[in-house]
N, C-alpha and C positions, 0 to 999 in steps of 0.2 A: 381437492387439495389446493388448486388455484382460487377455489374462491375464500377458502380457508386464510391463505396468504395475504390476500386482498384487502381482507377484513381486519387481517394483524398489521396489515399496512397504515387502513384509514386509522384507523385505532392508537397508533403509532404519532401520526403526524396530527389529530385532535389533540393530543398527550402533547405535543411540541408547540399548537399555538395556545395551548391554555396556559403552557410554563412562562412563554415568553409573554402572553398579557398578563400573567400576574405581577413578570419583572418590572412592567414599563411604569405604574406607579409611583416609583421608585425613584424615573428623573428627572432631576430638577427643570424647570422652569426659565431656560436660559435663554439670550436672545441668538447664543453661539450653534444651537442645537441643530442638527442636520441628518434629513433620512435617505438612505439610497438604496433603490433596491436594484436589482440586477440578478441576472444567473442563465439558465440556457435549459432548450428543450431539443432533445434528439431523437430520429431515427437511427435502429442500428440492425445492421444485419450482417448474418456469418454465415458463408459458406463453409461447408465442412464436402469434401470431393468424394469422401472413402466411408460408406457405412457403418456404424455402431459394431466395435467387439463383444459390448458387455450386455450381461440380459438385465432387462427391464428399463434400455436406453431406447425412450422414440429415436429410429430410425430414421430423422428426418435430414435433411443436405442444406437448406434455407433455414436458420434460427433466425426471426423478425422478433426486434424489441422496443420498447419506446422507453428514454429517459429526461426524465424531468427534474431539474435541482436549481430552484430559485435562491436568491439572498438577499437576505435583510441586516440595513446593519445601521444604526442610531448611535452618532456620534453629539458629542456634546463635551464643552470646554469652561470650567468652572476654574475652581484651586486646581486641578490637574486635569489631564486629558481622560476621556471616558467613551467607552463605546462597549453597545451592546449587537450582541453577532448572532445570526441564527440561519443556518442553512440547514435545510431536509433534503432528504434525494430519496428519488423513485424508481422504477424499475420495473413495468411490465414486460414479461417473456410468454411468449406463445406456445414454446415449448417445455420450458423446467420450470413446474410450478414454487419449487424453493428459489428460482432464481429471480420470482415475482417478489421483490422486498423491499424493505424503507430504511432508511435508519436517519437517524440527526447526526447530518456530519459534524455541526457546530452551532453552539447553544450556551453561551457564556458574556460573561461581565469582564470586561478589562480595565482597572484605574490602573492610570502610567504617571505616577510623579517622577519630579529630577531623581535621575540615581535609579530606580527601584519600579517597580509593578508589580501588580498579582492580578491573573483571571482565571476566576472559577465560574466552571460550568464542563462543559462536553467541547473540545475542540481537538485537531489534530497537530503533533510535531512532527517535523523529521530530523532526522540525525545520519549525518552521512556523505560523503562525494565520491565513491563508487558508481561505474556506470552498470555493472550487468548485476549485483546482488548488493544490499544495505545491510550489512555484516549488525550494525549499532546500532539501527534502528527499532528500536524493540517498545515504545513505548503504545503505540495503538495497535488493535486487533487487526489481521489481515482478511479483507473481504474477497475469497475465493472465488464467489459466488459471481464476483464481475471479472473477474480474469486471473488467467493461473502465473502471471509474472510478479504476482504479490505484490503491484503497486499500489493497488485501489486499499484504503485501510477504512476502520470503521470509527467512528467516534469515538473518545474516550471522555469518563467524567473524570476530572481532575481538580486539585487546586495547583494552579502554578505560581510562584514567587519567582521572580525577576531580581537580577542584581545588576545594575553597571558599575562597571570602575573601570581604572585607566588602563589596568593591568588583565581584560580580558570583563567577559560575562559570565555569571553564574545563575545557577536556573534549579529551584527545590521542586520536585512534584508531588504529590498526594494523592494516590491511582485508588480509591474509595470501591469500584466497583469491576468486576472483570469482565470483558465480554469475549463470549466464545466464539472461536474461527468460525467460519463460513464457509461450508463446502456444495457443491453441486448437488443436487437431489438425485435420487434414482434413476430418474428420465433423463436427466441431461448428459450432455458432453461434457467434455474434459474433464472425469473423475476414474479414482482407481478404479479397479477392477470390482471390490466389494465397496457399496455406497457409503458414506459416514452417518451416521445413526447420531446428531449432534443432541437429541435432545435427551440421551442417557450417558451424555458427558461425567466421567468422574474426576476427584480433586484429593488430591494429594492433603489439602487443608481442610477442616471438619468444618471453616467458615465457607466453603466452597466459592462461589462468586463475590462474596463480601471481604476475602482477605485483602486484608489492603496493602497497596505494594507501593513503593517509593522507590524514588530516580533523582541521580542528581549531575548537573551536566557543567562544565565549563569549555569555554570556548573562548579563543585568544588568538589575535595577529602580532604575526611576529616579521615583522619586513613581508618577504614574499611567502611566509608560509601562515598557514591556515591550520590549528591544532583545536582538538576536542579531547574532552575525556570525561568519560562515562561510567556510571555505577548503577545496577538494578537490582532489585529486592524484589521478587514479589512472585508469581502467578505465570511460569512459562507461555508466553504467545505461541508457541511450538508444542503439539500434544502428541504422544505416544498415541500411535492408531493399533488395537490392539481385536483380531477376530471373534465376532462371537455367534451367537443364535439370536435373532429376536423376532419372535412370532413365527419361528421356521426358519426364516430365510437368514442368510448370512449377512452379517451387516461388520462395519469398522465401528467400534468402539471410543473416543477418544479420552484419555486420562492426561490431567494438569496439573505436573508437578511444582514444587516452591524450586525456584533456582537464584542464586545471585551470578550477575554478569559484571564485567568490568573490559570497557571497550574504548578504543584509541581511535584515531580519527585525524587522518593530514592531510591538508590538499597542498603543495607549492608553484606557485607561478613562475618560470624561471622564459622570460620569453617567449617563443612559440610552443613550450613545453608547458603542461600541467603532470606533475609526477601525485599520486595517491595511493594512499593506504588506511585500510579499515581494519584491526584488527580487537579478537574478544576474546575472553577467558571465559567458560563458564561451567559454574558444579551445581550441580541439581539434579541431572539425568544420566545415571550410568559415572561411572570418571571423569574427572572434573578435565576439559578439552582445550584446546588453542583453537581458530580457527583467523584466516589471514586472507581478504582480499589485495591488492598491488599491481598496479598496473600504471597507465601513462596514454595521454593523450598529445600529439603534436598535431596542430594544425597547419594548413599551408594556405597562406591569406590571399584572395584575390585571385587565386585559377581557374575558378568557373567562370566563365564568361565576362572576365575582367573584375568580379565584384564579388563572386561568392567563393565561399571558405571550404576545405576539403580537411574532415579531421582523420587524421589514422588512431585507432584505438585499441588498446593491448590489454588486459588485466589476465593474472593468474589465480586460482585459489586454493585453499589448502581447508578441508575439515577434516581434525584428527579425531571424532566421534566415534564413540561404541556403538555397538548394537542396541546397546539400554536408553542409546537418545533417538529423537525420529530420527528419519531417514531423510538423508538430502543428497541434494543432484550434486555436489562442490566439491568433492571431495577429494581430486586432483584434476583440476578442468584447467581450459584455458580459453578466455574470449579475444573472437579478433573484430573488429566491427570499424565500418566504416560510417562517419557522420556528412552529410552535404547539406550546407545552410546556404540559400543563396542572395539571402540578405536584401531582397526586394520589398515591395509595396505590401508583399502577400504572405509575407513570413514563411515563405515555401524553406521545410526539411524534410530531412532523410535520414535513418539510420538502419544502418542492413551491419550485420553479425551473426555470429556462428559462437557456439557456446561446445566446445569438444572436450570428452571424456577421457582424459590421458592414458586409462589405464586399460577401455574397452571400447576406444572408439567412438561410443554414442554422441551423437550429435545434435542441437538443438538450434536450429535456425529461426533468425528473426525478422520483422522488416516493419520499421514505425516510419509512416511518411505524414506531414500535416500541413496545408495552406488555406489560408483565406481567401474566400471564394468575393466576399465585401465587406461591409462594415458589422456586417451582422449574422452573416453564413460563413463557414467552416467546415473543410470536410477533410478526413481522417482514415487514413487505411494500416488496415494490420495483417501481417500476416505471420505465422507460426507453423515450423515441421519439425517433425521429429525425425533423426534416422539412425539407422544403423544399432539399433538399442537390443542390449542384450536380456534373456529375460530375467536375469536378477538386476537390471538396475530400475531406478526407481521412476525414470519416465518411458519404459516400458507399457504399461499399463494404458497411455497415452497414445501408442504410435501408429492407429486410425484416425486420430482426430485433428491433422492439418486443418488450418482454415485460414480462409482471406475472412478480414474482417473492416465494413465501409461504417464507417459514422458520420452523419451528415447533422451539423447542430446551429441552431438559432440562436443566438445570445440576444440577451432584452435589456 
């Protein structure tokens, strides 16, 4: 199976520099024109203290991985500004061979005149200033497969249109192609209890992958606050994981309903306070639901050893979901999280939090620390527990699989 992956890997990133020489043709001839490349190569390793629950998970305690994600990006300056972008990313695992994979994180065309833009190709947004969950962020796939806090996402192909005005930005997308979640393979860690079976995905649309789904986004300063608002059409990033048989064994199912969403988005500066809220409507799965992150950050400037920043961190959340949509951890939690930035030579942070279950206790612990080692090394520790989970909540299924997690990476 790994070398299976391997092969969809090389195959993948051939696919990516063939796209990107067929674009370069294309640019003009200028004396303004300019190339850079840059990006970074890692070792990553995870300890895991407490042996596998589930059958057909290598029992291993050391996961050794290597990642590799270069960037290219050719700028050039005519009647408007122009740059073309292409990042790949790699991912050898020793242990889950689905977790050996590639994808184009970014592979697109940007012209930027006064006022307006459009770039089409495969690239990433975010939408969002929530610190433990992006309520609105729904426009690219999440990639599991590098970690279960759903930040890593996947490529998406897009047209994007651009608007500026005085009274805020406006943003149209064109989602042409869907791509499916990414869950952990049968050998690995951090997956449920029954592995996901992603390549008997089903779809609610008879165009299945090809329904095309549209977004539209605006975003405005208002004094000290920071407003979004958001509309989606298209192709659930969230799938109903549904039990079945396949070849004997029992596997998770995934099905991809159509849903529209409609989501808000506020950050305010008010001082040493940031106050936030992410909230969304959405019908597509089961009754149409609210779901509400809110919380607040205060900082205390200058307590760490005269010069670094100490933040307190609060958020609540609310998903009022049926049973007929997936299943999530939010559903009356509350995060409390502490930030330590110390504002040195070496960009040294810290964020430690607790993500707790209002209604049954469970508990999800975290710890992201990151500093620069010099101009060109970087190393990164993660750590995640789970406790106290009951067996119907949904990180249940998780709660052998603690792990410190070291990344050590080279930028070029």
């Amino acid at each position: 199976m790994i070398a299976l992956a391997r092969s969809w890997c090389l195959r993948t990133w051939l696919f990516s520099a063939l796209t990107a020489f067929l674009l370069l043709p294309s640019v003009p001839e200028v004396a303004a024109q300019e190339i850079d490349f840059s990006g970074f190569i890692a070792g990553e390793f995870r300890l895991f203290p407490e042996p596998a629950k589930h059958g057909g998970q290598k029992d291993q305690h050391l996961n050794p991985s290597l990642i590799l994600q270069p960037e290219l990006a050719l700028t050039w300056e005519g009647a408007a500004f122009q740059r073309l972008s292409f990042i790949p990313f790699l991912r050898l695992d020793a242990q889950d061979g689905t977790r050996t994979h590639s994808d184009i994180r970014e592979l697109n065309y940007l012209y930027a005149a006064d006022g307006w833009d459009i770039r089409i190709g495969i690239d990433k947004v975010f939408w969002g200033v929530a610190e433990s969950r992006h309520l609105v962020d729904i426009v690219n796939q999440t990639d599991l497969t590098e970690n279960p806090d759903g930040e890593d996402k996947l490529g998406q192909p897009m047209i994007n249109l651009g608007l500026q005005t005085a009274w805020g930005d406006i943003n149209a997308f064109i989602l042409p192609y869907f791509r499916k979640r990414s869950f952990p393979g049968r050998a690995g860690r951090l997956r449920a209890a029954l592995p996901v079976s992603t390549g008997t995905a089903r779809y609610e649309s008879a165009a299945r992958q090809w329904h095309p789904d549209f977004a539209l986004r605006y975003a405005g300063v208002f004094g000290e606050w920071d407003v979004g608002l958001s509309q989606f059409y298209g192709t659930a990033r969230e799938p109903i994981l549904s039990p079945t048989l396949e070849g004997g064994r029992a596997v998770l199912v995934p099905r991809y309903q159509i849903i529209a969403q409609t989501g808000v988005d506020v950050q305010a500066t008010l001082d040493d306070w940031l106050l936030k809220l992410e909230a969304i409507r959405r019908s597509g799965q089961g009754d149409a639901f609210y779901a509400v992150t809110a919380g607040f950050e205060y900082s205390f400037y200058g307590v760490i050893a005269g010069s670094g920043d100490l933040g307190l961190v609060g958020e609540y959340h609310y998903d009022g979901r049926d049973s007929k949509a997936p299943q999530s951890l939010y559903d009356k939690d509350i995060f409390v999280g502490l930030r330590f930035t110390l504002n040195d030579e070496a960009d040294s942070s810290l964020l430690a939090g607790t993500l707790t279950d209002l209604g049954n206790g469970a508990s999800l612990l975290t710890l992201e620390g990151e500093r620069r080692l010099n101009d060109t090394w970087k190393i990164e520790v993660e750590a995640t527990a789970f406790a106290f989970a009951d067996t119907d909540d949904p990180a249940y299924a998780l709660r052998g699989d603690h792990y410190l997690q070291i990344r050590l990476s080279r930028y070029f």
